[in-house]
Each structure stands twice: as C-alpha cells, then as structure tokens.
N, C-alpha and C positions, 0 to 999 in steps of 0.2 A: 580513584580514591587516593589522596594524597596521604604520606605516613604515621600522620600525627592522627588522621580520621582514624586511619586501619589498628592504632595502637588503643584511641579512644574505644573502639569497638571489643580489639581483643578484652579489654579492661571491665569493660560492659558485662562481655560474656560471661566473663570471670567472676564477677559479683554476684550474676544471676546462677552459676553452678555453685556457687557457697550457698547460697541463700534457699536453693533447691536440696540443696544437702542437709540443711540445718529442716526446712520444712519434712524433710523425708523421713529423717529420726523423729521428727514431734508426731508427727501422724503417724511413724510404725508402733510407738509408744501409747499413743492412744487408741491407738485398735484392740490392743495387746489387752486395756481396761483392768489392768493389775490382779489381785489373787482376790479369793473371796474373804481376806483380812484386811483389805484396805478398799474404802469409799473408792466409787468410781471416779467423783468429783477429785478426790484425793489425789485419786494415779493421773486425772486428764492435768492438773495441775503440775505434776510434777515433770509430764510429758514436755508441755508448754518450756517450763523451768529448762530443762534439759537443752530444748531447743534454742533455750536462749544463751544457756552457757554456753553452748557449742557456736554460737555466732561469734560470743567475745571470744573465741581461739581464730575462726574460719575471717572474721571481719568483712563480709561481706555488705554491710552498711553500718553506721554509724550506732555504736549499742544503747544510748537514750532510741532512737528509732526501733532498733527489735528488742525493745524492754517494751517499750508500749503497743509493739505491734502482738507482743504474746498478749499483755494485759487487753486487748483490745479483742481476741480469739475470746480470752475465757469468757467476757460479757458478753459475746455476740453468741456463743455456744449457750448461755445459760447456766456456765459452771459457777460462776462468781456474779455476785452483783455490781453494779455500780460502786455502790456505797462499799462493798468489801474491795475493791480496786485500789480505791484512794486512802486507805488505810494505815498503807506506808508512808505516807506523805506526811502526815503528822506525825511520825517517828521524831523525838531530840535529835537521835543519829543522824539523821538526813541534814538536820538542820544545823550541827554540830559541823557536818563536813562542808558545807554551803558555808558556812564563815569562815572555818577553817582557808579554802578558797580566797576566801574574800581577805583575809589577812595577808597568806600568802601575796595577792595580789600587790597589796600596800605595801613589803616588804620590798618588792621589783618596783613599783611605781616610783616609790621615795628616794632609793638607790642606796636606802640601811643595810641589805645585804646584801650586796655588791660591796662595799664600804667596809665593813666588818672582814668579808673575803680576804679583801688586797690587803688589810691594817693589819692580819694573821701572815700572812705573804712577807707582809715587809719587816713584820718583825721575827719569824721564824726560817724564815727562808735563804740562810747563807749555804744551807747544802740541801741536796736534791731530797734528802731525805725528811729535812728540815720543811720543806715546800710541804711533801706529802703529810707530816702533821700539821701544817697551816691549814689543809685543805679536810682534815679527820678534826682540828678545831673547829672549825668553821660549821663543819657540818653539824656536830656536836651544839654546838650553841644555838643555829638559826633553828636547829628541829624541837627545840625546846618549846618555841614560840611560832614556826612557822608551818602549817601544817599542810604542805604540800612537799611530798619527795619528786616529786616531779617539779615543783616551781623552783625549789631548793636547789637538785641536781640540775636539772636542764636548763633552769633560766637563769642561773646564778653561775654555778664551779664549773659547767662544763666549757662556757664560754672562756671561763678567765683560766684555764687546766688547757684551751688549746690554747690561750695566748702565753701561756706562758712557756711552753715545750715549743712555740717555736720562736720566742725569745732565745732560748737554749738549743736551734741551731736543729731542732727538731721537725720533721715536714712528716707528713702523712707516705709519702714519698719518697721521702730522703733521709735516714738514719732516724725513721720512728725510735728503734731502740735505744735513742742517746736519753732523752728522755718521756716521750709521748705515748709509748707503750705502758710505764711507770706509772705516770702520771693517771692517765684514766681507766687505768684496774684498780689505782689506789682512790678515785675520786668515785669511781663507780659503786666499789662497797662499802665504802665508808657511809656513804648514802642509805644502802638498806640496814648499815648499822645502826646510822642515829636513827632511819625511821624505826625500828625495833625498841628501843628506846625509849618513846616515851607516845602516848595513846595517841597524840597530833601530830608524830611523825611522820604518818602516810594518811592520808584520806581514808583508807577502807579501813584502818586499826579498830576505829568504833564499832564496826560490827562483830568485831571478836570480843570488843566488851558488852554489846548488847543480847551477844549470845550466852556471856559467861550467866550474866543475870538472869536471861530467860533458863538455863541449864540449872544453874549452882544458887540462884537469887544471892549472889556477894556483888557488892559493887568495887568492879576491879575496875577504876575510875584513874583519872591523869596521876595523882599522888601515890598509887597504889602500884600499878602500872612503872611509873618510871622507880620508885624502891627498889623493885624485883629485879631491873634491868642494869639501875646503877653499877654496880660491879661486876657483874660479867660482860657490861656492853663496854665501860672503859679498859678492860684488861684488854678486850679483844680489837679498841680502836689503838690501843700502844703498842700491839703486836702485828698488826697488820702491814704498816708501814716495810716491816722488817722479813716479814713471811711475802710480800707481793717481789720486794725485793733479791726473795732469794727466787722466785720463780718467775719473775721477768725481769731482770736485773739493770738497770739504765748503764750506757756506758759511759755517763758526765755523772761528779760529784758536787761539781759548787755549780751553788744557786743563784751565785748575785745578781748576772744577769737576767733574771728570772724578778729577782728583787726591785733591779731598778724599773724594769717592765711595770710591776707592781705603785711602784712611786709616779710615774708618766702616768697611771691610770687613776692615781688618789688626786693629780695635781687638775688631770682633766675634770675631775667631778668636783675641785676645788674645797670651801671650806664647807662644815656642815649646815644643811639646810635648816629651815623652821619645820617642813614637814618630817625630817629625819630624828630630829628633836623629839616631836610629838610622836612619832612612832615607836623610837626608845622607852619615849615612859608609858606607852601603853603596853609594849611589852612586859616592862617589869612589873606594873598591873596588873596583867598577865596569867606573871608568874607567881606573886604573891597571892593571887583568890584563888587560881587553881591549886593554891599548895594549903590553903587555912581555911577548905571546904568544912573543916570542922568546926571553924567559930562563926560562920556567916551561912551555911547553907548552900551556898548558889552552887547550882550545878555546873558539870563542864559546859554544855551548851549555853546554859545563861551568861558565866562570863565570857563566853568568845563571841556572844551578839552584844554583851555590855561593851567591848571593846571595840565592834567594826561601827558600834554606834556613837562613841566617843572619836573617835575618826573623820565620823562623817560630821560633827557637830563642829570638832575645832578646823573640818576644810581641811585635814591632810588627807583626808579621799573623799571623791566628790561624787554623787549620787550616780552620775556618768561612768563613774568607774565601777560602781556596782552594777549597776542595769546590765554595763556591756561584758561583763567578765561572762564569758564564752564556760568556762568551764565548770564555773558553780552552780549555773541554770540547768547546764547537758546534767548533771551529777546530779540536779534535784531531781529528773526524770529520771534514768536508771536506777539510780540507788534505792530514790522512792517505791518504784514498781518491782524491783528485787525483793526487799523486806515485805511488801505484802502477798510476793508469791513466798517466800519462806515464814512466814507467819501462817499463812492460811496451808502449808505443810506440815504444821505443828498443828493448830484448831483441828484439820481434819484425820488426823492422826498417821501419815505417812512420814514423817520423823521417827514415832514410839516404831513402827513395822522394822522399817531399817534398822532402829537401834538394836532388837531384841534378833534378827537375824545374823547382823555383825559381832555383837554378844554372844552367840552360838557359834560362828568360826574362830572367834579366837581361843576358846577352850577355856582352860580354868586358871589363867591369867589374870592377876586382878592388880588392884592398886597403883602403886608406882610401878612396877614393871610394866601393865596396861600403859599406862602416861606415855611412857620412854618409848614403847613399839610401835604404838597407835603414832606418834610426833615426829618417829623417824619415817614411819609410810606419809604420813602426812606433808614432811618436808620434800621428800623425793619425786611424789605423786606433780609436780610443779613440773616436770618435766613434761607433761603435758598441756599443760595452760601454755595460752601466749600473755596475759596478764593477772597481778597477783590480783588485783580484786575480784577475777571469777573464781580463783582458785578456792580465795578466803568467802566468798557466798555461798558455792558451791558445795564445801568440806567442813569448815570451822564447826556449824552448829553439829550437825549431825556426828562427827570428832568429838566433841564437847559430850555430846550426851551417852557415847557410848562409855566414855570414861568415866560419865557419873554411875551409870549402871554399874560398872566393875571397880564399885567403890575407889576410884582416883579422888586422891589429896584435893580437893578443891581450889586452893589458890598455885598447886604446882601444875593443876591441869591449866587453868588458865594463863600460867606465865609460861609453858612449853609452847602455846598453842598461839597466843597470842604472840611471841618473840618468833618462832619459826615460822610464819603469817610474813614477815621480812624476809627475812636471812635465807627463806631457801629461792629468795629470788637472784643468789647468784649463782645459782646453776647454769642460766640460758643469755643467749644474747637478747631474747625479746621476751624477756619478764617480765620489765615494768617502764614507764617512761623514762626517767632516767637511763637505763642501761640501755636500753636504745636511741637515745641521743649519747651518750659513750662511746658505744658500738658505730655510730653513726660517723663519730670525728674523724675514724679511717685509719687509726693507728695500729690497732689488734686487730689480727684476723680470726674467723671464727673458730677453728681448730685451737688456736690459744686460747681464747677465749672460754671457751668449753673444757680446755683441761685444765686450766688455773682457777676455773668455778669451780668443779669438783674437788682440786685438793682446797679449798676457801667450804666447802661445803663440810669435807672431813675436819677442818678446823676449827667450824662453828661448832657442830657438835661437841669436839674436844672444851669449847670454852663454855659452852652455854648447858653444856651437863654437868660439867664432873665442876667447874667454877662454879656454874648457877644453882646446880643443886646443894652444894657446902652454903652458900650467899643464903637460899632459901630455910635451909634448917637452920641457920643462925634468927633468920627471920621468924621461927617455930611455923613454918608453912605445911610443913610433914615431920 
C-alpha cells in the first residue's frame, strides 16, 4: 500500500469513528425515551437532533448528508411523517438564505465586491492602520447587501488581506508580524461584526429572527434588526482597528505599498462592467424595499428573490450560475431539515419541557438581568461548536424562550441573542467559515488566536451591553 492509499484509509477510518460517535449519542438518547412529561415521538426527535448537531462539530460527512440522514431515521422509525419532514422546506427562512447565497454569488461573479474592496484600499490605505478601516469599510457596506459571511470574508477580503501583507514585505514565514498577523485578526472580526449587523449578514441570522417570531410573535426583521445594531456595531468596528492593534501590533506603519498593490489589482479588473452596473443598482433596490417594508409590504424574502430575479432577467447572472451555486442547494437541504426537526420540537412540546426546567435552575432571576446571564452563557457556550450555525439551531430558540418565561424585554432579548449568534464566534479558530480561511492564511498561530479572541470577546460585551443597551433604551426597547 502506497502512502497516499494508507492516509486515504486512515481518513476513512476517521469519518466512520465520528460518524459512529454521533450514531451512538442518538441511540443512547433514544433508549433513554425521555421522562413521563415529554412525548416519546418528542424525545426520539430530539435524540435524532442531537445527533445531528453533534455531526456539525465531529464533521464526519458533509451536514446537508446527516441532516437528511436523521430526517430519513425519523420516517423510517415512524416518528414523523413524510409530509411533516418537508415542512421545513417551505419555511421563508430557508428560502431567504438560498438567495441570500445566490446574491452573494453575484457579488463574486461581477467582481462589485472585489472592486468596492480595493477602491476602500486605495483611498484609506496610506497607513497600516488606515488599510485595517478600508477593510471594517468594506465589510460594513458589502454586509448590508451581501448575505454570506463566508462569501464576504473568504471569497472577498481574505484574498486581497493576504495580498496585501505580503505587498508589505509580509510572508506567512517571514515577519508575519510586520503586517499579516494585523491584517487578518482585523479582517477576521470585522466580519462577524458586520455579520451581526444587519439580519443578511450571515446566512443562519434568519433563524434567530424566525425564532424571535415564533417566541415573542415581533417581527425582528432586516430594518428592525440592523437599528438595534447600528450604534453599537459602528463604535465597535472604530475601535477595533485600534484594540487588535494594541494586541498584535504590526511592525510597518505606511500603507502605500499596500495601496499601490490595490491600484495594480483595480487596473487588472480595468473600468467597470455592465454586469457591475446592474449589480449596484439592485443593490440599492435592495436596500431601499428592505428599509420601506412599511409602505409596500414585501417581505425580507420576497425582495431578495425580487432581486436574484431581476439579475437573472437583465443576464448579470445567468441561470447556470444559479443551478451550479454549490452552496445555496447544500443549505436548502440542511437548513431545510434543521427547522422541521425544531419545529416539530416545539408542536410536540420538548421546547415548553426544557424551557420550564431551565426556568427552575435559574432561580428567581427575571427580566433584564435573565437577558444579560442567559446571552453571556449563551455566547461562551460557542466554545464548543465548530460552527456558528449549529450553535445558533441548536440554542437560539430554546434561549429565546426561556427569556420570555422570565419576563425578558422582548426586543432586548432578541437584539442580545440575535448580535451574540456572531460576535461570540471570535472565540475559536474554527467557528465559522471565514475564521477559518483567516486562520488558514498561516499568519496567527493558534495560541494567538485564542488569546486575542477572548480579550475581543471581553470587548464585545463591553460594547454591545453597556453601548447597546444605552442605544436600546433610547430606542424605548426596555
């Protein structure tokens, strides 16, 4: 056996010991057959669930694959039906992040944010520090309209974050810390900043609003959503620059070669395109129905399929690019089949069980202080996920409802829960896709990593409580 076979094998193994680990908690789970308060169908459902979250940490196959391999147990078991399987699947949610996707896509396709990138680059970037707010610009604007933090971060800033650190003399290898250490702690959380930000910044954000609704019946929707976030998300994208700074500190101050890197990369893409054009103004499309839901109605998912349909009409994306986008179809299948096992844990009442026994350990704690305790377990708890969309399927709702029990503010529960659903993914190097293509460019080592997440973690809370909660009471939200 040659080494490439023996390593294909080890890797085999290794999938089928995750995969036997994740089967082993589902089935100790459903022996177990929960207490005499909760439907049997309830607990085997939840087992199921269990085992699925625990895949998305363990990865031992692709999680659209053990999203429908659990949904595929409960019909064969007889816990669920057919018909309650596919449930999820006509969720808005679903179909909100499936365009979301599909936008994202058009944004890389067209080379508008790429373009926007380097034009923030070349006009802020005369010193290192100047880059790092070209790059918390950047972020800031594409998240407004682009709803993938992974398409944003990874396919976008993390490319042009190493070409520009090793413009500036920067290697993976050779004086990371002149700029390249800088660079991608400051590209990294700027990222889960803007996705925090506004409801299309991350793909999984919708289900923190689908939860608010099903929890609180408010619609904490795009317009609603990005208000609460406005001012504590910009204080904390103008301070970051200067806090990553004091905690990994680059040892080059001017940017320009960095700058002109930037100009070589606008000149390669040349002048702007027709499909860049039509991409802009569907953007500000966009952002004008999502923000004037009050004189027209249409909801978030409707304008974001109004918009990948105006796309596909004027040929700046072409039917071909929908069909093939990899990652809108994987996401119809998981996300799909996640909401109909957390649905059908609310119908059969193993949500209310949870809520009323977490309601009894927390003691006589209620309201805002409930909010604040429940948001800081909640953010920390992340330390165990390898990605924030299990963490946010997994927690959110059942989060969400314990808070309403113990009379929590309604719109400050959801802007805790919904803003920390981000922000506590810069705790780990494998939180979300972006950070791991961060983490991937070789300039921080883990140890760093992990200890400039945490004081970034003591920071967020600093901004997004004692900022966000002053923002909110002006807002009359408590």
């Amino acid at each position: 056996m040659n080494i490439s076979s023996h390593l294909k094998g080890v890797k085999n193994h290794s999938q089928y010991s995750k995969l036997f680990i994740c089967f082993l908690l589902g089935i100790t789970l459903w022996v177990l057959a929960g207490t005499n308060e909760v439907p049997i169908n309830a607990w085997r459902i939840f087992a199921v669930f269990i085992a699925v979250i625990t895949s998305f940490i363990l990865r031992p196959f692709p999680i659209g694959m053990m999203v429908l391999t659990g949904l595929v147990i409960l019909i064969a078991s007889g816990t669920i039906t057919l018909e309650e399987s596919l449930s999820g699947f006509a969720d808005a949610t679903v179909w909100l992040v499936i365009a979301a996707f599909l936008l994202a896509g058009a944004m890389i396709n067209t080379g508008l944010g790429k373009r926007i990138a380097l034009w923030l680059v070349l006009r802020l970037g005369k010193t290192i520090k100047g880059l790092a707010y070209a790059i918390c610009g950047s972020e800031f604007l594409l998240a407004t309209v682009m709803p993938s933090n992974t398409a944003r971060g990874g396919g976008i800033h993390a490319p042009i974050v190493n070409s520009l650190a090793q413009s500036l003399g920067s290697h993976q290898s050779n004086k990371p810390d002149r700029a390249g250490i800088f660079l991608s702690l400051v590209g990294a959380h700027a990222n889960l900043i803007a996705a925090s930000m506004f409801m299309t910044g991350m793909a999984a954000n919708p289900i923190v609003t689908k939860a608010v609704k099903d929890v609180y019946d408010i619609d904490f929707g795009w317009g609603t959503w990005a208000l609460g976030a406005i001012v504590p998300g910009l204080v904390a994208l103008l301070i970051l620059p200067h806090l990553i700074a004091k905690l990994a500190p680059p040892t080059i101050k001017d940017g320009h070669l960095a700058q002109k890197e930037a100009s070589r990369l606008l000149k390669e893409m040349g002048p702007i395109s027709r499909n860049e054009k039509i991409m802009a103004v569907v953007l500000i499309l966009l952002l004008l129905l999502w923000t004037t839901k009050f004189l027209h109605g249409f909801g978030t998912t409707t304008v974001a399929m109004i918009a990948v349909i105006v796309l596909l009409i004027t040929k700046a994306q072409s039917w071909k690019d929908v069909i093939t986008n990899e990652m809108a179809w994987d996401t119809l299948v998981w996300l799909g089949g996640l909401l109909t096992m957390a649905n059908l844990l609310l119908k059969y009442g193993f949500i209310q069980w949870f809520v009323e026994n977490v309601q009894a350990s927390v003691g006589g704690v209620t309201g805002l202080a409930a909010i604040l305790i429940l948001g800081i377990i909640y953010f920390y708890s992340m330390y165990a996920f390898s990605m924030l969309t299990a963490h946010i399927a997994a927690m959110a709702g059942p989060f969400l409802a314990v808070c309403f029990t113990l009379n929590g503010q309604p719109y400050v529960a959801a802007a805790v829960f919904a803003y920390f659903s981000c922000l506590c993914g810069c705790t780990t190097n494998y939180s979300s896709g972006p950070i791991i293509i961060y983490f991937g460019l070789g300039y921080v080592t883990a140890p760093k990593w992990f200890s400039v997440g945490f004081a970034i973690s003591i920071f967020h809370m600093f901004i997004w409580i004692l900022v966000g909660l002053l923002w909110w009471k002006i807002l009359g939200w408590w």
